[in-house]
C-alpha positions in Angstrom: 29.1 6.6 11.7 27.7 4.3 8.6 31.8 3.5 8.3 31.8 2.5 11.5 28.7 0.5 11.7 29.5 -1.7 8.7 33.1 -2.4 10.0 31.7 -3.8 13.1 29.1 -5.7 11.4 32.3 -7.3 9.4 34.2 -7.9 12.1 31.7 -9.4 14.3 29.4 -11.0 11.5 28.9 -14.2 13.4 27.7 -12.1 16.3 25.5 -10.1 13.9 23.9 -12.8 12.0 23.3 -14.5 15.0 21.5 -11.1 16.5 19.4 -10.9 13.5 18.3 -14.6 13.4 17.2 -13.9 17.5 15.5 -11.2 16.7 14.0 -12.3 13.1 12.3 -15.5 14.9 10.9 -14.2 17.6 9.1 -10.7 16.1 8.2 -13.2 13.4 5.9 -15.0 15.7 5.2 -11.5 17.3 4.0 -9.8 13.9 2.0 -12.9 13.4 0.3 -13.3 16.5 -0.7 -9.8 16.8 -0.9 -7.8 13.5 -4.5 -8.9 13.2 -5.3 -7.3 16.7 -3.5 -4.5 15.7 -5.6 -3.7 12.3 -9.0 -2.2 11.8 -10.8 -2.5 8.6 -12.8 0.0 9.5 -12.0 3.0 7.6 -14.9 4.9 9.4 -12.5 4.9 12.3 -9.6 7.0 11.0 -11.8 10.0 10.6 -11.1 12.8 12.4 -14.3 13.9 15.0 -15.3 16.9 13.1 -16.6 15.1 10.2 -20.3 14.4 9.6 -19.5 10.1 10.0 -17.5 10.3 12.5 -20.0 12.2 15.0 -22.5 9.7 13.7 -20.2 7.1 14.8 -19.4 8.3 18.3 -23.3 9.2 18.9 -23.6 5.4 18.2 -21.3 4.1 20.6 -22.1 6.8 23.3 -25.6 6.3 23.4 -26.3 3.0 22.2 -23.3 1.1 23.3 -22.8 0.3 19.6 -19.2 0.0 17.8 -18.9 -0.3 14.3 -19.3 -3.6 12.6 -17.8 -4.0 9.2 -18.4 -7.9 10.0 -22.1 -7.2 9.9 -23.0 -9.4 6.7 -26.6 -9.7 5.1 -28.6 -13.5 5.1 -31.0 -14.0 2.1 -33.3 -16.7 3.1 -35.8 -17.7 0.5 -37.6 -21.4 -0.8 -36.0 -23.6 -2.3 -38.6 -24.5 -4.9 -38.6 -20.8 -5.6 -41.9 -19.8 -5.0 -43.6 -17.4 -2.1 -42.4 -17.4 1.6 -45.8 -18.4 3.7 -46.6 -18.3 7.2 -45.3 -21.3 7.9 -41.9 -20.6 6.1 -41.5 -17.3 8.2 -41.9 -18.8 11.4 -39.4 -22.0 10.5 -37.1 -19.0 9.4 -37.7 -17.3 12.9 -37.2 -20.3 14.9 -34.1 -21.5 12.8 -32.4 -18.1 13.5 -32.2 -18.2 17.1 -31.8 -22.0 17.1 -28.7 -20.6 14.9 -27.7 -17.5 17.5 -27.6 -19.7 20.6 -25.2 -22.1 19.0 -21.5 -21.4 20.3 -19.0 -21.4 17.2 -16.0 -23.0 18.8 -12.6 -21.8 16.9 -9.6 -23.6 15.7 -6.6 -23.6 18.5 -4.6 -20.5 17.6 -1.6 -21.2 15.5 0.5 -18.7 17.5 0.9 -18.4 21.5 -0.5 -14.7 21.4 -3.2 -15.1 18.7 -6.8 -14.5 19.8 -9.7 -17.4 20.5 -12.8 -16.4 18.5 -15.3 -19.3 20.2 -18.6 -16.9 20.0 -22.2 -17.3 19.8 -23.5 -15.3 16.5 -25.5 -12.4 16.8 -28.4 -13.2 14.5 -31.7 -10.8 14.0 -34.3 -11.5 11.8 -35.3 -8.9 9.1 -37.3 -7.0 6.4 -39.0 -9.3 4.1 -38.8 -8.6 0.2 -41.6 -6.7 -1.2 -42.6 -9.8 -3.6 -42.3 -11.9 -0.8 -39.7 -14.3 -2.3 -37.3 -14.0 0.7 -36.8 -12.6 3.8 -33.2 -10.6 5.3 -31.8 -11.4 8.2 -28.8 -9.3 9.7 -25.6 -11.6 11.0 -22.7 -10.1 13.5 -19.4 -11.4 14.4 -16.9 -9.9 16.8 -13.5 -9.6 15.6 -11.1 -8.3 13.2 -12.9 -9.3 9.2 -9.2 -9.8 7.9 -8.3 -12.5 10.7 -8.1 -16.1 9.6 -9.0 -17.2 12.8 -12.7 -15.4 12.3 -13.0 -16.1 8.9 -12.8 -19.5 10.0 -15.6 -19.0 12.7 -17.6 -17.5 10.0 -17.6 -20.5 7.4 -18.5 -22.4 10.3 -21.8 -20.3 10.7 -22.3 -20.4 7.2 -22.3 -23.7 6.6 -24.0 -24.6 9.5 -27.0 -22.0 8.5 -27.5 -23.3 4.9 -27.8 -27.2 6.5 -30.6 -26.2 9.0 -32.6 -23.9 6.5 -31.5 -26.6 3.7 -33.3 -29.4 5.6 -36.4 -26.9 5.8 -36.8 -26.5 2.5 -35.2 -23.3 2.5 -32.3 -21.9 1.1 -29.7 -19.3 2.5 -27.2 -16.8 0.9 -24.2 -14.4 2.4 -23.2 -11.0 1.2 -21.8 -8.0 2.8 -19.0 -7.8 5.1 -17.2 -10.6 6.7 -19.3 -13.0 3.8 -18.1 -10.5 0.7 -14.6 -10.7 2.5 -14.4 -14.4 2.8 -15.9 -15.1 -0.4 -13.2 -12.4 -2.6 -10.4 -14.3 -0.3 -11.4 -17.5 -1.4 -12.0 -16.8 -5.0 -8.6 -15.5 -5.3 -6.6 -17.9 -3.0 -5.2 -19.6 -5.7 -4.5 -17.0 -7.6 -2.5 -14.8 -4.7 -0.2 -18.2 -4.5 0.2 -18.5 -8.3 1.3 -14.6 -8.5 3.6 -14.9 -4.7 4.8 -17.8 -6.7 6.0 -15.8 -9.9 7.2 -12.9 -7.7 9.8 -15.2 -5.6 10.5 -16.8 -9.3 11.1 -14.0 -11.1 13.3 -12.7 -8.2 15.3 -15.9 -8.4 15.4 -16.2 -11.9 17.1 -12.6 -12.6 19.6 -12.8 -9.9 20.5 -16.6 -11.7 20.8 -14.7 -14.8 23.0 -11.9 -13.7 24.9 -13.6 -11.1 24.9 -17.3 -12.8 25.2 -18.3 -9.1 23.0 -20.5 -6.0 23.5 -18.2 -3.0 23.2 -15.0 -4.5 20.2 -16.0 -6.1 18.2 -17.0 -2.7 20.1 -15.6 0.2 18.8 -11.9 -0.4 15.4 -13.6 -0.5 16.3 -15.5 2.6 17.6 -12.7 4.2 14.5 -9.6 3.2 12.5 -12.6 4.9 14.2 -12.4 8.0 14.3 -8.5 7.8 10.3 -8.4 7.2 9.6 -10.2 9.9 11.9 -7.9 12.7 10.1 -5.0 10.7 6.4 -7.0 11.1 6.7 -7.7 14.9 8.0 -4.4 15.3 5.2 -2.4 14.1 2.2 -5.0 15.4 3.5 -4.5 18.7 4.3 -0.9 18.8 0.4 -0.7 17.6 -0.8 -3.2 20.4 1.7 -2.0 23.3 0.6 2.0 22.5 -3.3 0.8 21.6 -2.5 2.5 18.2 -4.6 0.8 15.2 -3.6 -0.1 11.8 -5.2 -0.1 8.5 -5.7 -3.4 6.7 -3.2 -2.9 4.5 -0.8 -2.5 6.3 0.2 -5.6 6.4 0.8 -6.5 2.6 1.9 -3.2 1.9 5.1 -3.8 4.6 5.6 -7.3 2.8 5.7 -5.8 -0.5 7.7 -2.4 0.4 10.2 -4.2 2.0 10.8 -7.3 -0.4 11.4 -4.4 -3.6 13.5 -2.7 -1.0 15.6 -5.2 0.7 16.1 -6.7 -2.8 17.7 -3.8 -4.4 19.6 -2.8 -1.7 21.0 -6.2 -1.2 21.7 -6.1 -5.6 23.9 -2.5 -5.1 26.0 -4.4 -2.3 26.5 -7.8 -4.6 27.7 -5.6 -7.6 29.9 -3.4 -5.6 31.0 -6.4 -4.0 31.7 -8.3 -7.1 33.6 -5.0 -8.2 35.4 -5.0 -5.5 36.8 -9.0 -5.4 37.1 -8.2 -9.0 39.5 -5.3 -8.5 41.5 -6.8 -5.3 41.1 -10.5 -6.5 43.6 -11.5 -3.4 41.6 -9.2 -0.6 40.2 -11.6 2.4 36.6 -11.5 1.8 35.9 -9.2 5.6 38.2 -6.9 4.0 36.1 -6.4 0.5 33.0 -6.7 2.8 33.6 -3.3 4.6 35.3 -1.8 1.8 32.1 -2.3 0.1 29.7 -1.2 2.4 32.0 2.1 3.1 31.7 2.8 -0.7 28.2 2.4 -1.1 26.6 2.7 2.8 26.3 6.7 2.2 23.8 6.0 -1.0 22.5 3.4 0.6 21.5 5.3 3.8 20.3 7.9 2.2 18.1 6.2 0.0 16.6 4.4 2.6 16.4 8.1 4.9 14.6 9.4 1.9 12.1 6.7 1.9 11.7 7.2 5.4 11.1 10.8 5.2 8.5 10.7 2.8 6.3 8.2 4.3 7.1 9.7 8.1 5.4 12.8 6.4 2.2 10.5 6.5 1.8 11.1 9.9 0.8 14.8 10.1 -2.2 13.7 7.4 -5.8 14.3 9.2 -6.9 10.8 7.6 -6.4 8.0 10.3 -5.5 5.4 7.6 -2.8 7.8 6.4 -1.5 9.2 9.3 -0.9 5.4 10.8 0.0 3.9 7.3 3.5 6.2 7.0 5.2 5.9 10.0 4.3 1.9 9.9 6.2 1.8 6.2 8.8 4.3 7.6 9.5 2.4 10.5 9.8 -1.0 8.3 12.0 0.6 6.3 14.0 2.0 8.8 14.3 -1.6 9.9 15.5 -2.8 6.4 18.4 0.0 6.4 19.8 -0.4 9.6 20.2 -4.6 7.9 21.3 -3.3 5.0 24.2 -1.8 7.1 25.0 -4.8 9.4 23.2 -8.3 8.3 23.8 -7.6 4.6 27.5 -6.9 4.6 28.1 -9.3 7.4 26.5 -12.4 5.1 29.2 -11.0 2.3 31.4 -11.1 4.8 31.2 -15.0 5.5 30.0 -15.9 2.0 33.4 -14.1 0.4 33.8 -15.7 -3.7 31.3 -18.2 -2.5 28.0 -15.6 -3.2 29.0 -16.3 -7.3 29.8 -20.1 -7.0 29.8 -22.0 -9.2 30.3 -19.0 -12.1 33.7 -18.0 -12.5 33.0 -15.2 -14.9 32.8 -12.8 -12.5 36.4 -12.5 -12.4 36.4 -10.9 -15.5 34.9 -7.7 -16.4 32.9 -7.9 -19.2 33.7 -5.2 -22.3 31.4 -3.6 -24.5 28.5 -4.9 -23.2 24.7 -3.3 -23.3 25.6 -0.7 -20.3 29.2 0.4 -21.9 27.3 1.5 -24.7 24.5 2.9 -23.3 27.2 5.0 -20.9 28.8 6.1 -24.2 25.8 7.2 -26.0 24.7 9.4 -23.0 27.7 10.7 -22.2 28.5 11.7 -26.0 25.0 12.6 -26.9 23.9 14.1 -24.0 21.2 16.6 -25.7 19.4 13.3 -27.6 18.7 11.8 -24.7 17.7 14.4 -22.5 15.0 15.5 -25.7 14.2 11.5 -26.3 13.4 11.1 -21.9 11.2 14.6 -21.9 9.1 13.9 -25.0 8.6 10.1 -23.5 7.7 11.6 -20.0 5.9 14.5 -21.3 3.8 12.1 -23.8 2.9 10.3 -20.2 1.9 13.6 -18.6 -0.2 15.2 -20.8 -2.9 11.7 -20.2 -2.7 13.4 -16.4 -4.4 16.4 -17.8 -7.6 15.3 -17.0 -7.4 13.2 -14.3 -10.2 12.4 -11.7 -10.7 11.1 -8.4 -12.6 8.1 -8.2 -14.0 6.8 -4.7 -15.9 3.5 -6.5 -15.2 -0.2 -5.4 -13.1 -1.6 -7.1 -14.2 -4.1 -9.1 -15.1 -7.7 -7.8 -15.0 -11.2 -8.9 -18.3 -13.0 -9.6 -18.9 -14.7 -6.0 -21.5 -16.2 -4.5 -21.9 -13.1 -2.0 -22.2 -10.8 -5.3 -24.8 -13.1 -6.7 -27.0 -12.5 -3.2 -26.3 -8.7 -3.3 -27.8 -9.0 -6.7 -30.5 -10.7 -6.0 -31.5 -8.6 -3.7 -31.1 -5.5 -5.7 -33.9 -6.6 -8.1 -36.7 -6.6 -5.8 -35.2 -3.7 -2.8 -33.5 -0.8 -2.8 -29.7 -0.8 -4.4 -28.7 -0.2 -0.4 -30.7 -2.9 1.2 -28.0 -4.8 1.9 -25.7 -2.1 3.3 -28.0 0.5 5.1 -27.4 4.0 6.7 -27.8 5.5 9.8 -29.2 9.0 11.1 -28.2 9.8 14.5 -29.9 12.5 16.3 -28.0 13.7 19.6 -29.5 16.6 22.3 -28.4 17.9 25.5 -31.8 17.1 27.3 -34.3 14.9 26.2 -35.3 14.5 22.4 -38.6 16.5 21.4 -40.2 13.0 19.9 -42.7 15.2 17.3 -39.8 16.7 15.9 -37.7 13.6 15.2 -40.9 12.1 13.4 -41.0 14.8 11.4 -37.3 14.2 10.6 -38.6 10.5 9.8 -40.7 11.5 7.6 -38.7 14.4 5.8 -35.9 11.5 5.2 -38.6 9.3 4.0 -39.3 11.8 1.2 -35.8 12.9 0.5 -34.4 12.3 -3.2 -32.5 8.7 -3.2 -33.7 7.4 0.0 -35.7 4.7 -0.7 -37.3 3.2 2.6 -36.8 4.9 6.3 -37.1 2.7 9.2 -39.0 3.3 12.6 -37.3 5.9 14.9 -35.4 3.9 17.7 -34.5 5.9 20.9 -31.5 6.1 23.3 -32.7 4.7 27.5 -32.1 8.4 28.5 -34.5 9.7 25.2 -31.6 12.1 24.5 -30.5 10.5 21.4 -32.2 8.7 18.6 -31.7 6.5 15.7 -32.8 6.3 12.1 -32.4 3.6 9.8 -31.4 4.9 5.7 -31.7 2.9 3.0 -30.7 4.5 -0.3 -32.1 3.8 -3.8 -28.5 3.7 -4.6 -25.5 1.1 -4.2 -23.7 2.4 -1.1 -20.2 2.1 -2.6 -21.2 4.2 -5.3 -20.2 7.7 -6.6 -24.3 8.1 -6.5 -24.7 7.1 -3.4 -21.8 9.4 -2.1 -23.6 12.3 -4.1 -26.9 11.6 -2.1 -25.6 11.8 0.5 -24.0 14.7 0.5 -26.3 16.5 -1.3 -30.2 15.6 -0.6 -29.8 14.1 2.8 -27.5 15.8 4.6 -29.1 19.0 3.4 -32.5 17.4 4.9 -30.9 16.8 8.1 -29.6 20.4 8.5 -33.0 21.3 7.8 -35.7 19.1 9.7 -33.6 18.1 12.9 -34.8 19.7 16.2 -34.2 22.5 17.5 -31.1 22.3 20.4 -30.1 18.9 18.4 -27.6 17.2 16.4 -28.3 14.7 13.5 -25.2 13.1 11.5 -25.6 10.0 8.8 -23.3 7.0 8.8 -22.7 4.5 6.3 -20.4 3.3 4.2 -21.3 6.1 1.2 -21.5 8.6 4.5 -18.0 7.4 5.6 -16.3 8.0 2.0 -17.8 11.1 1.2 -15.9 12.3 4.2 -12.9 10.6 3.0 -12.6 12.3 -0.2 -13.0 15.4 1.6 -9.9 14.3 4.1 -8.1 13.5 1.5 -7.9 16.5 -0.9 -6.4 18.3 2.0 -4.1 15.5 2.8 -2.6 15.8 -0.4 -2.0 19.7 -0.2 -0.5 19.3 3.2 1.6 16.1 2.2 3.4 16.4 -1.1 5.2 20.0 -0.3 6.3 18.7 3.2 7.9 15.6 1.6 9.5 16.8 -1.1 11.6 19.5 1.3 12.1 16.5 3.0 14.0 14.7 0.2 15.3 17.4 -0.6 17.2 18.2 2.2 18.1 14.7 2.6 19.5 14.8 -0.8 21.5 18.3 -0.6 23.4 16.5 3.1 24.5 13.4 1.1 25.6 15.2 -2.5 26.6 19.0 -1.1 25.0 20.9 -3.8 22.2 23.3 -4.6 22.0 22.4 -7.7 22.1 18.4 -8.2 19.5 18.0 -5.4 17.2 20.0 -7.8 17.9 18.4 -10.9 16.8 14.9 -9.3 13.9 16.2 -7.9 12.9 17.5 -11.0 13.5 14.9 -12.6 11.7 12.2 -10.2 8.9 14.9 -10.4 8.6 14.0 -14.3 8.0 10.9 -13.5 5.7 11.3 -10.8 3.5 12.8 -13.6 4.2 10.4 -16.6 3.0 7.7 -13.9 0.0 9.2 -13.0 -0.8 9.8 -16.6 -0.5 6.3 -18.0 -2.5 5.2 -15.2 -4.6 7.8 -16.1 -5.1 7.1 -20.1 -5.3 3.2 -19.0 -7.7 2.8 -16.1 -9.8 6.2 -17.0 -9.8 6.6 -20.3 -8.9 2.8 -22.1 -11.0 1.1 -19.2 -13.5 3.6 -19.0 -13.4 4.1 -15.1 -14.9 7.3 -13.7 -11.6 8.0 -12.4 -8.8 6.5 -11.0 -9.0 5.7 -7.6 -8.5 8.3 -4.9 -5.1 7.1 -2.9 -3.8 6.5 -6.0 -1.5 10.3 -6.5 -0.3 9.9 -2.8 0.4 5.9 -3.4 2.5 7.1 -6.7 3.7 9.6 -4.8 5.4 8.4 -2.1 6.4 5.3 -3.8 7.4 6.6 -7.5 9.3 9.7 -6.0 10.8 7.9 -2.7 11.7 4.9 -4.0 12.8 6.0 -7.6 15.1 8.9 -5.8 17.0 5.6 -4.7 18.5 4.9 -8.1 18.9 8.7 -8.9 21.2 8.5 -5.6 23.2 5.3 -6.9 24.1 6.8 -10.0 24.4 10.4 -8.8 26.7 8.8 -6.1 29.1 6.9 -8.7 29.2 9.9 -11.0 30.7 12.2 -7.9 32.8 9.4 -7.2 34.0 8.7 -10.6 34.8 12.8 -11.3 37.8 12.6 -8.9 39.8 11.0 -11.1 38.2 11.9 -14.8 36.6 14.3 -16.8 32.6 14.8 -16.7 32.0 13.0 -19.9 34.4 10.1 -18.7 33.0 9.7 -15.0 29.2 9.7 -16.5 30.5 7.1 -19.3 32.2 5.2 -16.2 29.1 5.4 -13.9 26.6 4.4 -16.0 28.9 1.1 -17.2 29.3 0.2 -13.7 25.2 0.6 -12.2 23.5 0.1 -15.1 23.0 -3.5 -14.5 22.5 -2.9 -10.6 20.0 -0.4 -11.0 18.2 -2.5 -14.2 18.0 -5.7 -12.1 17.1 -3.6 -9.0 14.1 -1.8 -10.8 13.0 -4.4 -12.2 13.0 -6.3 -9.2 11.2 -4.0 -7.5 8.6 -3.4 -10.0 8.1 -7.0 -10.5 7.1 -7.0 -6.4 4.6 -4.4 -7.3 3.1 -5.4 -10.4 2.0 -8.4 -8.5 -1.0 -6.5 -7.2 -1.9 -5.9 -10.5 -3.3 -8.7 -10.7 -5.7 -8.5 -7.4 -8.9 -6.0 -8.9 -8.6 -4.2 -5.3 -4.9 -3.4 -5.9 -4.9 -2.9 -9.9 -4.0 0.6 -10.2 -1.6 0.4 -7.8 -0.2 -2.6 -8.8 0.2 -1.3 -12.4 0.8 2.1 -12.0 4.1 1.6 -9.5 5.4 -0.7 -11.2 5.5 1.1 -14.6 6.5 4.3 -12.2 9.3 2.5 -11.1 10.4 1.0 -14.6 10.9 4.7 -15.5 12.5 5.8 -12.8 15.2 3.2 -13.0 15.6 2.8 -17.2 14.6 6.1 -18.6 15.6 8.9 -15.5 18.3 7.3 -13.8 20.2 6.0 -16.6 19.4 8.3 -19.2 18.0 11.4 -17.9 20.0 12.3 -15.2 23.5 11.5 -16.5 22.7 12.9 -19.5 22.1 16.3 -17.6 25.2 15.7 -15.6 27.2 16.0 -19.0 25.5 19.3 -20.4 25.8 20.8 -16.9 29.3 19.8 -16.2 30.8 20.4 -12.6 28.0 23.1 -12.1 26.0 20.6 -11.9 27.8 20.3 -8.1 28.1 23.9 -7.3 29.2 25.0 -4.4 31.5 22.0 -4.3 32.9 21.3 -7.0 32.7 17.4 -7.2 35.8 16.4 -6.0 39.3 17.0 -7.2 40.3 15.9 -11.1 43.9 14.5 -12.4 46.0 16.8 -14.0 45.4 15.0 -17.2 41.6 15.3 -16.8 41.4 19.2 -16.3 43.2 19.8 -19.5 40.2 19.0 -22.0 37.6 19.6 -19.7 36.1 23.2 -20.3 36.4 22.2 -24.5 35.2 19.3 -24.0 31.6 20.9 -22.2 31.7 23.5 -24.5 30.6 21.2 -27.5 29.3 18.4 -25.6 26.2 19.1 -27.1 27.3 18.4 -30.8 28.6 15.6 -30.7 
């Protein structure tokens, strides 16, 4: 089938280029138009019903009509000359606010047909007033998707609008929380996201110059992941919107830089077996060398791509929302970038022929004892070095996992504006004034009044709660709601602690008979996270790892490779998670690293680095039917080395990009160094070098393929000291 999908796409390359151009342009402006529709940044969301937050939540919107707001952002209004509000000030702050809340925000035109119109009025409320009297809080609403440009845009509008009209009153005004702490991290680090998008398409550009010393295949595989992203983009988004299915935020970025490491690599093991292959045939028409490479290396390439897919697909029987919608949207992308990888990719070889290495004509010639030909010597002649050198590295790595915890902090932020407010407000009001909680109390019939006042006033005296608003009731009286504010910064481990601990404990003790009470909130919402999560991860990693494995015993037919490579990638898995480990919790002195990080590493270290253990497994299988073990190792390892090297570090380059975003640091770091070691140190080294000491058992039950006569002859002495040597 793969055979006969690449010879088509050969044969028919104008037809297939011209297909994927179609279809790259319009889902473009598809993925584009809707993706923000399709998100919510609402993690609250993704919880399952039967957690404490989420009945909170769906009390909230069945009885008081309310949907959750992460766009909800805090106003600091306070003098400018610093001193007391009066009177006067708080009735100039009252009549300002709803001057501000009937004013009708008109948005930018839509850059794309299908984008939405924010134009809205604000929903603006005036609120508490600080206990020293230096400012009052106001609470400020938008509807819409925080991540959008188009609301961001409505909100900067309100903003600026807001500090002008308390300006000119003597007053000043300040943002935080919300859509303000979004827009305000966005637009500290705007320049910084293009400097680091910059270095990634450089560094890209600047390896494949280096290897290929040629224009086109230097920016056509950029060019053509670009295209690919974009079918993959509008794919997803509209799936999402058509089937009223929603996304995580990250979603988004994470397809972009899944797909770019991806699309690159794969693209890099065609143009090597490509420039093989012209090498080899150097009068073949360049159709001919096309399908002959895609035939040679479609079957790795397929099922590295399959095993990617199966990994992440496994996301989807996860209880967590953002997890069980995250996978399949990867999976599918991915799925996307293979079926290219198998049409567009040979097609563009196809047309482009010798012209992919213009101007170098080096190529023609294969280069001799380079780097790889002696690193393909050393592990296929000293085969028990390196496999002691790769374990002592890995196992080093591992032992920083030992103590390893979960962390469910923010991540850190850069010093904006809408920090400075938050702090300011901190020094005079609880730590959670600017990001309250919610009690909901829920009954059959209507609410017994007494006892929810006695609730009240239970929470009031509760350990970390810090101030307790008036009790607000549902029109029917059969619900109720409490406002929380903790002593504690929401998004911290504190925070998270109190409220598992003190107040829910309170609530299971002082709410009415016949009724429900459940606490929202953002330390609310993460508490149940963590909880989701531990039993995401026991549910996930077995199920995709038979998976891989399955996928891995169809494409080599053995028992015993497809164990050796998932071992091996397992290694890794932990050496990752330990450096990040001994960096972020130990060197940095982080309570932990943060909580998606083992299922991040995971799926990305083990599914993505079982691509290059594929490649090279692939070549050694092929290179055993015509020479011994030691010589098809040495051969495979010559020819991929500098595929698999440029790929992973490619691909970790796309990674390590995220590094640099606080949000994304772990990840960012710890995939791209979990990468870097699945491609130099267990790919080239590791696995190879185990192919040697285990010899054709290594293929058991079949065999490996057949041998020349000349290569059986010093086969079984050759094993039988391999390790002496």
């Amino acid at each position: 089938m793969i055979r006969a999908l690449t010879s088509f796409a050969t044969r028919r390359r104008w037809l297939t280029i011209a297909v994927w151009a179609v279809l790259g342009i319009a889902l473009t402006v598809v993925g584009q138009s809707l993706m923000y529709r399709a998100t919510d940044s609402q993690p609250g969301d993704f919880l399952p019903q039967g957690y404490d937050s989420a009945a909170a939540l769906k009390i909230a919107e069945d009885a008081f009509g309310e949907q959750p707001d992460a766009n909800a952002a805090t106003v600091l209004v306070a003098r400018s000359d610093g001193g007391k509000l009066t009177g006067a000030d708080r009735e100039r702050i009252a009549t300002i606010t709803a001057g501000l809340a009937e004013q009708r925000i008109k948005a930018k035109a839509p850059e794309m047909p299908l984008m939405e119109d924010h134009s809205q009025r604000p929903s603006l409320a005036v609120g508490p007033t600080a206990p020293d009297g230096t400012f009052q809080l106001l609470s400020l609403s938008l509807n819409g998707n925080m991540n959008d440009p188009g609301l961001q845009d409505v909100y900067r509008e309100v903003r600026d609008s807001a500090e002008d009209e308390f300006s000119a009153a003597g007053l000043r005004a300040g943002f935080t929380g919300g859509i303000a702490s979004t827009v305000d991290t966005k637009d500290a680090g705007e320049h910084r996201e293009m400097l680091i998008a910059g270095l990634t398409f450089g560094l890209i550009v600047l390896l494949n110059v280096l290897v290929f010393r040629s224009v086109l295949a230097a920016i056509l595989p950029l060019i053509a992941c670009s295209l690919i992203g974009g079918v993959a983009m509008g794919a997803v988004a509209g799936t999402a919107v058509l089937f009223d299915i929603p996304l995580d935020a990250s979603v988004p970025s994470l397809i972009t830089v899944v797909l770019l490491g991806i699309g690159i690599d794969y693209f890099l093991f065609l143009l090597f077996r490509f420039r093989e292959q012209l090498r080899s045939n150097p009068g073949q028409p360049a159709r001919e060398a096309a399908a002959a490479t895609a035939a040679k290396v479609g079957g790795a390439i397929a099922s590295a791509g399959l095993t990617i897919v199966a990994a992440f697909a496994t996301l989807g029987v996860a209880s967590f929302g953002q997890f069980r919608v995250l996978g399949p949207s990867i999976a599918v992308s991915v799925l996307v970038m293979l079926v290219a990888s198998l049409t567009l990719m040979p097609a563009l070889l196809a047309v482009a022929g010798q012209g992919m290495f213009w101007p170098s004509k080096a190529w023609r010639t294969e280069r001799r004892g380079g780097l790889a030909a002696r690193l393909g010597d050393a592990v296929a002649h000293r085969p028990v070095r390196c496999v002691l050198a790769s374990l002592a590295l890995l196992g080093v790595l591992s032992a920083g996992a030992a103590g390893v915890r979960m962390s469910y902090d923010m991540p850190e932020q850069d010093r904006t504006d809408a920090v400075r407010v938050s702090e300011e407000i901190s020094k005079v009001m609880p730590a959670g004034a600017t990001d309250p909680h919610t009690v909901y109390v829920h009954a059959d019939g209507p609410l017994d009044r007494g006892a929810v006042t006695s609730l009240s006033k239970a929470l009031a005296g509760t350990e970390g709660v810090g101030q307790v608003t008036p009790v607000q009731y549902a029109e029917d009286g059969k619900a109720a709601r409490i406002g929380v504010v903790l002593t504690a910064d929401s998004s911290s481990a504190e925070a998270r602690d109190l409220v598992s601990g003190p107040v829910r404990d309170a609530l299971a003790e002082h709410r009415p008979d016949g009724a429900e009470a459940h606490i929202t909130g953002t330390a609310a919402v993460y508490a149940d996270i963590s909880e989701a999560v531990d039993k995401d991860l026991r549910l996930v990693f077995p199920i995709a790892a038979a998976l891989i494995a399955v996928i891995l015993f169809l494409l080599l037919r053995s028992l015993v490779a497809p164990l050796v490579l998932l071992v091996s990638v397992g290694l890794g898995f932990t050496a990752t998670l330990g450096a990040a480990t001994l960096v972020f919790q130990h060197g940095l002195d982080r309570a932990g690293v943060t909580f998606t990080l083992p299922l991040v590493l995971f799926l990305f270290v083990v599914a993505l680095g079982t691509d290059y253990n594929i490649l090279i497994s692939d070549r050694i299988r092929e290179e055993m039917r015509g020479s011994s073990v030691r010589e098809a190792v040495s051969l495979a390892v010559r020819h991929t080395a500098p595929a698999i090297t440029t790929a992973g570090v490619v691909l970790a380059g796309s990674f390590a990009s995220l590094a640099a975003n606080p949000a994304t640091a772990e990840v960012g770091f710890a995939t791209a160094l979990g990468i870097l070691l699945s491609a130099l140190v267990l790919s080239l080294v590791l696995v190879p070098a185990l192919a040697v000491l285990l010899g054709r058992g290594m293929w058991w039950p079949s065999g490996g393929g057949r041998r020349r006569k000349s290569a059986e002859v010093g086969e079984e002495r050759e094993l039988s000291v391999v390790g002496g040597r």
